[in-house]
LODO-176240 format. One record per residue: x, y, z of N, C-alpha, C, O, CB in turn. Coordinates in steps of 0.001 Angstrom, whole numbers, padded with zeros to 6 digits, always signed. Glycine has a CB too. Layout:
BEGIN
XYZXYZXYZXYZXYZ
...
// end
This chain:
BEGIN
+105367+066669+083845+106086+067918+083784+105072+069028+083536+104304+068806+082600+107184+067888+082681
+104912+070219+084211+104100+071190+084360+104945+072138+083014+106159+072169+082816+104027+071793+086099
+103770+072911+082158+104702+074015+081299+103448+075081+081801+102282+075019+082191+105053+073710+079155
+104112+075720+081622+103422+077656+081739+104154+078244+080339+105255+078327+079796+104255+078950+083624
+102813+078574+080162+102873+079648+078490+102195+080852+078828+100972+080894+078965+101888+078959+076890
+103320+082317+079036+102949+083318+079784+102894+083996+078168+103374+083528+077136+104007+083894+081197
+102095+085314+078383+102179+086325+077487+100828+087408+078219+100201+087445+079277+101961+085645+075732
+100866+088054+077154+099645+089100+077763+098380+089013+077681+097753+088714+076664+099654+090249+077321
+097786+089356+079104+096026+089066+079027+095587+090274+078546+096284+091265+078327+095129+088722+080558
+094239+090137+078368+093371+090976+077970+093712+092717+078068+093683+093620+077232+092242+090541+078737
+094043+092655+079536+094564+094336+079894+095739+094545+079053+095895+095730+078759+095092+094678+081639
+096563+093787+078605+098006+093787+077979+099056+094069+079376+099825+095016+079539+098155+095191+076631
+098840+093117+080126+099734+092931+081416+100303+091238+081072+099713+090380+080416+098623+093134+083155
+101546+091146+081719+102241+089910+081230+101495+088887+082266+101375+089392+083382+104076+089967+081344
+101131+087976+082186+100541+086923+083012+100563+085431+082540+100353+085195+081351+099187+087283+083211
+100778+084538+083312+100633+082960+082261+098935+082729+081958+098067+082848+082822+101330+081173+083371
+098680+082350+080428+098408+082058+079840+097880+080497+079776+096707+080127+079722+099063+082565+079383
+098448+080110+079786+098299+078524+080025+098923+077651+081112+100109+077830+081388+098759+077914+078921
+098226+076738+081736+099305+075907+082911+098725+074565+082421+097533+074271+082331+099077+076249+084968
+099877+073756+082100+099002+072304+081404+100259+071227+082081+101147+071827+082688+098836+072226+079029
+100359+069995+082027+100785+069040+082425+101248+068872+080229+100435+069047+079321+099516+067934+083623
+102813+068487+080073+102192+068540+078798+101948+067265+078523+102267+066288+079201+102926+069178+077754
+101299+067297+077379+100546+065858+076905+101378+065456+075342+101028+064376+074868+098469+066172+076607
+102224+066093+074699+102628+065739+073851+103677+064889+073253+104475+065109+072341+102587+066375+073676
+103444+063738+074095+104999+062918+074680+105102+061870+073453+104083+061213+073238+104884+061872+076576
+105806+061729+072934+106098+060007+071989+107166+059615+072068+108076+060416+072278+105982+059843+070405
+107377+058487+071953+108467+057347+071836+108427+056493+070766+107453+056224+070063+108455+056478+072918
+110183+055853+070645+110402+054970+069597+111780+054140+070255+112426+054360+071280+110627+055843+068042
+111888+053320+069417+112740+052378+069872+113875+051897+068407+113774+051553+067229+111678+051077+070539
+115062+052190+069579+116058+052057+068222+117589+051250+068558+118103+051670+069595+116460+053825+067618
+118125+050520+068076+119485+050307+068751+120512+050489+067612+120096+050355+066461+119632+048779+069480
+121893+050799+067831+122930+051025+067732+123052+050605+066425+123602+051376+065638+123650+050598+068652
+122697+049664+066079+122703+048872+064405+121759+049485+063797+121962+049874+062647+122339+047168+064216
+120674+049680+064347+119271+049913+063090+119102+051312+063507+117953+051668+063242+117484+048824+063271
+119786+052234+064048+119257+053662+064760+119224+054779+063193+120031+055541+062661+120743+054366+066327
+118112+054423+062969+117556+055598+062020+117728+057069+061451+118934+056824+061412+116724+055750+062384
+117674+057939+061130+117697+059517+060838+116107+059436+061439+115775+059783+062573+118030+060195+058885
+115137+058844+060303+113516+058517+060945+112687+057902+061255+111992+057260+060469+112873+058680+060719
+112561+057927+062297+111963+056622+062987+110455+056999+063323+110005+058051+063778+112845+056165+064477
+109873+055937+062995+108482+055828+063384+107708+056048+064400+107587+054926+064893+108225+054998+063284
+106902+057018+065245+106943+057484+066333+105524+057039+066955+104580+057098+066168+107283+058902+066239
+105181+056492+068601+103882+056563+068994+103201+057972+070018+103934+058945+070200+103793+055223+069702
+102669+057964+070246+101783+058889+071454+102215+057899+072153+102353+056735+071775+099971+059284+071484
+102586+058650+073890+102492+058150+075024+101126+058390+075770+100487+059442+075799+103553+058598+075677
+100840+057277+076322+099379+057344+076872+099280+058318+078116+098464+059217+078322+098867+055828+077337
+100381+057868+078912+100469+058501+079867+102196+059190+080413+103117+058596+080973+099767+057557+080715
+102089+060623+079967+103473+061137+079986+103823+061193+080902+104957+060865+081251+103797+062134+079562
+102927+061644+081615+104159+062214+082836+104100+060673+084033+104237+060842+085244+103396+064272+083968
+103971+059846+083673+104729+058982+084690+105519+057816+083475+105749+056693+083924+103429+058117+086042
+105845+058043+082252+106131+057055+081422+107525+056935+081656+108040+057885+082246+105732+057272+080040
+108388+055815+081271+109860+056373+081285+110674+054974+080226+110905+053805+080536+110589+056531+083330
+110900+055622+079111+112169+054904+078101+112777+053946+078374+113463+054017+079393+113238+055573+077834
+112779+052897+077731+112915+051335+077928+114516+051234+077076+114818+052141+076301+111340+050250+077051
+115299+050268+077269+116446+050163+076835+116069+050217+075163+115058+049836+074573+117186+048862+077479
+117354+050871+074648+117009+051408+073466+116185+052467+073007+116506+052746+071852+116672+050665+072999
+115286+053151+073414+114270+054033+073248+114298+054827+074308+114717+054693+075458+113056+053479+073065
+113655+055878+073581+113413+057337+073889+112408+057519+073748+111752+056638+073193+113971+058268+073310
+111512+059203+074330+110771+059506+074995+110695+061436+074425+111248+062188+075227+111240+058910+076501
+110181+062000+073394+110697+063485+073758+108890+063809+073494+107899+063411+072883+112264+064456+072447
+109332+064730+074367+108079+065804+075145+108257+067319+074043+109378+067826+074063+108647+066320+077401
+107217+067976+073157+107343+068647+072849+106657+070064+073635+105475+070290+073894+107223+068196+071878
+107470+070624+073811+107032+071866+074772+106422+073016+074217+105588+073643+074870+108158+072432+075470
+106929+073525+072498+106406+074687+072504+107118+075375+070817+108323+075506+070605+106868+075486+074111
+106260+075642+070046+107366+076194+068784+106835+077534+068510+105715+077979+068761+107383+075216+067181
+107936+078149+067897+107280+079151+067523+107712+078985+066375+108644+078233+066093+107381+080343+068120
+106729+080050+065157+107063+080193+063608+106948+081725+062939+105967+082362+062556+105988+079213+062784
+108280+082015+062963+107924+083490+062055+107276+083367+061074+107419+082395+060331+108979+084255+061487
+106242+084523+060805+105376+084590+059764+105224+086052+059527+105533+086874+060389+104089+083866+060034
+104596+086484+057985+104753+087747+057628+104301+088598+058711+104998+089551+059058+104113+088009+056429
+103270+088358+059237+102772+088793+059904+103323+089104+061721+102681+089875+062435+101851+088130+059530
+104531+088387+062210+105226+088309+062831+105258+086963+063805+104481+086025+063629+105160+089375+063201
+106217+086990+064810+105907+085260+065153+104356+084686+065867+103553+085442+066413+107173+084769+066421
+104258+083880+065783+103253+082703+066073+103474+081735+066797+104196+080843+066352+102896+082096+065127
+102957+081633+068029+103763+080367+069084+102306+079363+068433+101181+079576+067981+103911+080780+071582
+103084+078354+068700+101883+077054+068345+102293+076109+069616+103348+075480+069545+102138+076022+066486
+101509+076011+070718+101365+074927+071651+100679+073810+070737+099654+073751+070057+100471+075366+073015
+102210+072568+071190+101797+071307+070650+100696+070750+071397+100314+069762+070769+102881+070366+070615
+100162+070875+072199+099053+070286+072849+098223+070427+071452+097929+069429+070795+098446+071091+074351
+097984+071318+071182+096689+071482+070249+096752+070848+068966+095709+070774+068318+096386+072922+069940
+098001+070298+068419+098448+069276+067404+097268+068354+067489+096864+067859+068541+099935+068519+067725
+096767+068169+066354+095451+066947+066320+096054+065946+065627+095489+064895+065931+093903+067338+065478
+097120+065718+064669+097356+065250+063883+098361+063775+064405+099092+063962+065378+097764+066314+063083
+098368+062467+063797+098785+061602+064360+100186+061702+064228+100406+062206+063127+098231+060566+064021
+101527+061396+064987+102865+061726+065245+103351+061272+063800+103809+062020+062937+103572+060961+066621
+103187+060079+063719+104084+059862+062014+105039+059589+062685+105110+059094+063810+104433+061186+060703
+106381+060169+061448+107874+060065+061336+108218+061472+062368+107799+062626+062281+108507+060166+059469
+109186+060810+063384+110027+061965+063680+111136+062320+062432+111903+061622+061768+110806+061624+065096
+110852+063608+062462+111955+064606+061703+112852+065187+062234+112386+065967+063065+111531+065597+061133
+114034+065222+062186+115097+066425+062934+115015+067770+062869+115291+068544+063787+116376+066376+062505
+114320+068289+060876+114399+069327+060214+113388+070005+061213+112414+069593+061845+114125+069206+058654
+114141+071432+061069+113816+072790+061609+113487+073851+060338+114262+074639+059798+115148+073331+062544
+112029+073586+060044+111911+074677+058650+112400+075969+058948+112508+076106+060167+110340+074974+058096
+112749+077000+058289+112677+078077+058093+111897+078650+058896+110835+078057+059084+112489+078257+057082
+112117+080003+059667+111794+080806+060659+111349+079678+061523+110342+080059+062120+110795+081966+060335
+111615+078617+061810+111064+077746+063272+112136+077733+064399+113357+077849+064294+110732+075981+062945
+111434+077576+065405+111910+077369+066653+111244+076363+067371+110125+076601+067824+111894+078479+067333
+112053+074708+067624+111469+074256+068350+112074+074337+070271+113149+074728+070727+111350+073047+067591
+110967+073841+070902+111855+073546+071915+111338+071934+072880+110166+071581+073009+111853+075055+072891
+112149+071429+073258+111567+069706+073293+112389+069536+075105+113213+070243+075685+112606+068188+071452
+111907+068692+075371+112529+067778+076521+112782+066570+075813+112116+066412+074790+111560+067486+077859
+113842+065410+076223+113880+064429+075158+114812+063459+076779+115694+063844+077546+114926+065010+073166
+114012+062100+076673+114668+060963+077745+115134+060173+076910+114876+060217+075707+113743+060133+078798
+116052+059168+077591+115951+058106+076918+117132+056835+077325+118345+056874+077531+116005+058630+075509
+116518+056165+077324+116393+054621+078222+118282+054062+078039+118769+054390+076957+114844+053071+077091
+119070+053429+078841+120126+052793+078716+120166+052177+077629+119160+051572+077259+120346+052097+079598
+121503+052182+076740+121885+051545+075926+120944+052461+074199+120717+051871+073142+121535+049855+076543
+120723+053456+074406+119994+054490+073312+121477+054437+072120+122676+054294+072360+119530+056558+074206
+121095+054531+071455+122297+055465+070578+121793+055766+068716+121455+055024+067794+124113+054272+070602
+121988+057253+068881+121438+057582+067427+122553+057476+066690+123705+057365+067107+120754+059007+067180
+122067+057523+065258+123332+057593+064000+123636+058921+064189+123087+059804+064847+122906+057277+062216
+125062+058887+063168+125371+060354+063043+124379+060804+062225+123576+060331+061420+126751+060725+062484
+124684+061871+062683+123349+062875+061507+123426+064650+061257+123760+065252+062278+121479+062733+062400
+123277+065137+060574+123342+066278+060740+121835+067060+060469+120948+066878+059635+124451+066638+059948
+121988+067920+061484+120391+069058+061583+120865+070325+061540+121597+070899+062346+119329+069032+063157
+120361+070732+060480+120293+072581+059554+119479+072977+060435+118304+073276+060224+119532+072943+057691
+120439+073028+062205+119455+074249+062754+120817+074429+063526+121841+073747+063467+117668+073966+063722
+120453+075818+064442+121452+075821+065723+120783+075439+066769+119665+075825+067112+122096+077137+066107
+121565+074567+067356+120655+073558+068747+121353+073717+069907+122572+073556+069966+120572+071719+068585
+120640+074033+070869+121072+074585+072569+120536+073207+073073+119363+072863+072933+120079+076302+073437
+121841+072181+073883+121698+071339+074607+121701+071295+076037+122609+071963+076532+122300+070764+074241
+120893+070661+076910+121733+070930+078027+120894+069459+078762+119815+068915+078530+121591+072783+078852
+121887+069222+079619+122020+067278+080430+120970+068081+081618+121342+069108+082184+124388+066327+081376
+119736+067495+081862+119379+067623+083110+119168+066270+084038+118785+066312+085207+118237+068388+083019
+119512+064962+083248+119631+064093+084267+120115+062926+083479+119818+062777+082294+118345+063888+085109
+120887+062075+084171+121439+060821+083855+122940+061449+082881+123090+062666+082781+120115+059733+082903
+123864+060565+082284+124285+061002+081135+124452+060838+079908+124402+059676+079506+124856+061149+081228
+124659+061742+079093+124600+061855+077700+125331+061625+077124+124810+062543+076490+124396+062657+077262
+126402+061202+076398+127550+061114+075050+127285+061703+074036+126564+061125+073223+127830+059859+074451
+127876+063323+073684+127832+063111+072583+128882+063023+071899+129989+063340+072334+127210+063729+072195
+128604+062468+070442+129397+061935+069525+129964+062882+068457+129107+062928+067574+128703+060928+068967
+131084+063719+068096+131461+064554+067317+132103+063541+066234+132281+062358+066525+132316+065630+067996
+132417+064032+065056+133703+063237+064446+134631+063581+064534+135360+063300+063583+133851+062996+063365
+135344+064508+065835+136876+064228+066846+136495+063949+067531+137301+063087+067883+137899+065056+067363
+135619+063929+068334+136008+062898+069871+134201+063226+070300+133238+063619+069643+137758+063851+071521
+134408+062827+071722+133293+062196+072006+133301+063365+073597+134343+063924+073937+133433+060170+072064
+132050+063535+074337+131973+064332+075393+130962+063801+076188+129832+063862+075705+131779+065658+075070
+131097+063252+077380+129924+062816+078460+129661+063937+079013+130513+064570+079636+130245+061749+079608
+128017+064462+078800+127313+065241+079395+126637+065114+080890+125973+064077+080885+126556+065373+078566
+126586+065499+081641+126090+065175+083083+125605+066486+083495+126153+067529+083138+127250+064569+084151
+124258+066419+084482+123499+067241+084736+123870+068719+084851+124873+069029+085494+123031+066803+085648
+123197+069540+084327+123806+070817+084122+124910+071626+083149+125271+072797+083033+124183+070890+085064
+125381+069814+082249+126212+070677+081145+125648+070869+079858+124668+070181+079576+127513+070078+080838
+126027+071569+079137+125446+072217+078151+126476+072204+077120+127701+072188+077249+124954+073533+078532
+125316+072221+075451+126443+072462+074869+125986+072894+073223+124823+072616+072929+127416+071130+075081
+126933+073624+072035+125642+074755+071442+126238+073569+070377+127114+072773+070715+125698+077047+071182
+125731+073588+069295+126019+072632+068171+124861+073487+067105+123633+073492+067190+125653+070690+068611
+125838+074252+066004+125774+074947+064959+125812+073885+063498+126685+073614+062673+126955+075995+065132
+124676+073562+063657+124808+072514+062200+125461+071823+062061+125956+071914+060937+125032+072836+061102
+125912+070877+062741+126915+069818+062839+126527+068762+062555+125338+068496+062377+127460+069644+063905
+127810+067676+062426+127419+065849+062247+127819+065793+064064+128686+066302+064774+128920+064468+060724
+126441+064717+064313+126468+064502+065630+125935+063239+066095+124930+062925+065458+125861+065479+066214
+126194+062593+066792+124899+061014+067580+125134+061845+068974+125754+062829+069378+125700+058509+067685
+124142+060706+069508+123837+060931+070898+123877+059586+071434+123200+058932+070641+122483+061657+071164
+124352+058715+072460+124347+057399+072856+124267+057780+075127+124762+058673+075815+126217+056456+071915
+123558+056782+075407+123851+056427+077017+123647+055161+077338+122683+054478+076993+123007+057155+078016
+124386+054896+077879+125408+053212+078590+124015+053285+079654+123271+052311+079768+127818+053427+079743
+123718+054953+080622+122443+054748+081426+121243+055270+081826+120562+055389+082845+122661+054614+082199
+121226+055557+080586+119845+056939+080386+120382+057936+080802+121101+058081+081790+118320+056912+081284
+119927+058898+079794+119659+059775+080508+118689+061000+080087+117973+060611+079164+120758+060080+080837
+118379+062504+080476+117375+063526+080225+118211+064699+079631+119298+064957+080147+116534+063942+081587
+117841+065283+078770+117977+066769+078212+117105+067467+077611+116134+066926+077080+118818+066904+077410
+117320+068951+077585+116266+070185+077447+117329+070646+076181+118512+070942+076347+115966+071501+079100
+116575+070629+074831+117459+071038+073987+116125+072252+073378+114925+072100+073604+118230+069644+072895
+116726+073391+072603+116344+073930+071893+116803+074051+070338+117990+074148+070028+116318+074707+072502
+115927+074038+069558+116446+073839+067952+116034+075399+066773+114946+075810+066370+115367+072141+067254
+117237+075832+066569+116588+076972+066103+117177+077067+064422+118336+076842+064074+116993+078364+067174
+115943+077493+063458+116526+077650+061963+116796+078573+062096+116177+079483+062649+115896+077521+060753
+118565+078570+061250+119148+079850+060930+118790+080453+059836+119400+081452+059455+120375+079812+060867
+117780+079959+059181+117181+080726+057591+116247+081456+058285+115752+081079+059347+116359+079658+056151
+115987+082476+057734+114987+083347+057416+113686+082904+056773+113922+082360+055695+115530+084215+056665
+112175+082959+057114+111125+082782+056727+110788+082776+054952+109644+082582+054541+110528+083695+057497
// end
C-alpha cells in the first residue's frame, strides 16, 4: 500500500512530502475463546504482499498526529524504532491515530471499549460488528462512527477496514 504525507515545502507551497510503501505492518493471532483486549504483537517482514491467516490480523499503521503546546505534530510510524510490544486500543489525549487493519476468516475480538471516537469504514471482505443490541455486517464501502462504545469485531471471511481513532480529551 503506497501512503503520501503532503504538507509544505520549503517555498511554503502544499506538495507531498513523503511517498513510502508503508512498512509498519504487525500481526497477531487470536480466536473467539482467548481473543484478548492485548495481544502480543510481531513486525511483518514483508507488508505489502502479507495477508492474515485464520484467526489473525494484520493492521498497517499509517500516520498519527499529537497535539502539543506547541501545536500538532504528525509522527510517521515508519520512523518508530521501537519493538511493537502489546497492541493497545488507548488513544492518549490530543492523539489521532489512523490505521488500515485486515484480518483473516474466522477473526473475532472481545467486547471492549476504546475512550476515543472511531471512524470505520469496510473496504474489503466483511466485517460484523458486534454492539450489545444487535449486530451489523459491514461490506465494502460501509461505514460507521462509534463514540466510545462496547464493541467486537468478528468475520466468518476476512475481511479489510480503514478506521480512524480520535481522543476526545484535550492535551
Amino acid at each position: 500500500m503506497m501512503r503520501y504525507i503532503a504538507g509544505l515545502d520549503a517555498e511554503g507551497r502544499s506538495a507531498v512530502l513523503k511517498r513510502s510503501e508503508s512498512s509498519r505492518t504487525f500481526t497477531w493471532t487470536n480466536s473467539a475463546e482467548k481473543a484478548p483486549h492485548f495481544v502480543e504483537r510481531r513486525l511483518v517482514d514483508d507488508p505489502g504482499s502479507f495477508q492474515p491467516g485464520e484467526h489473525s490480523g494484520a493492521l498497517t499503521e499509517l500516520y498519527t498526529t499529537r497535539m502539543t503546546p506547541y501545536g500538532l505534530v504528525g509522527e510517521d510510524p515508519d520512523d518508530y524504532t521501537d519493538a511493537p510490544g502489546l497492541m493497545s486500543l488507548d488513544v492518549p489525549a490530543g492523539v489521532t491515530r489512523w490505521c488500515v487493519a485486515s484480518y483473516g476468516p474466522g477473526y473475532q475480538s472481545k467486547m471492549h471499549f476504546t475512550d476515543s471516537i472511531d471512524f470505520d469504514m469496510c473496504i474489503a471482505g466483511e466485517m460484523t460488528l458486534i454492539l450489545e443490541t444487535e449486530e451489523i455486517v459491514l461490506r465494502p464501502g460501509d461505514a460507521v462512527y462509534l463514540p466510545k462504545l462496547q464493541h467486537a469485531w468478528r468475520t466468518d471471511t476476512g475481511g479489510t477496514f480503514a478506521f480512524l481513532m480520535i481522543s476526545p480529551h484535550p492535551e
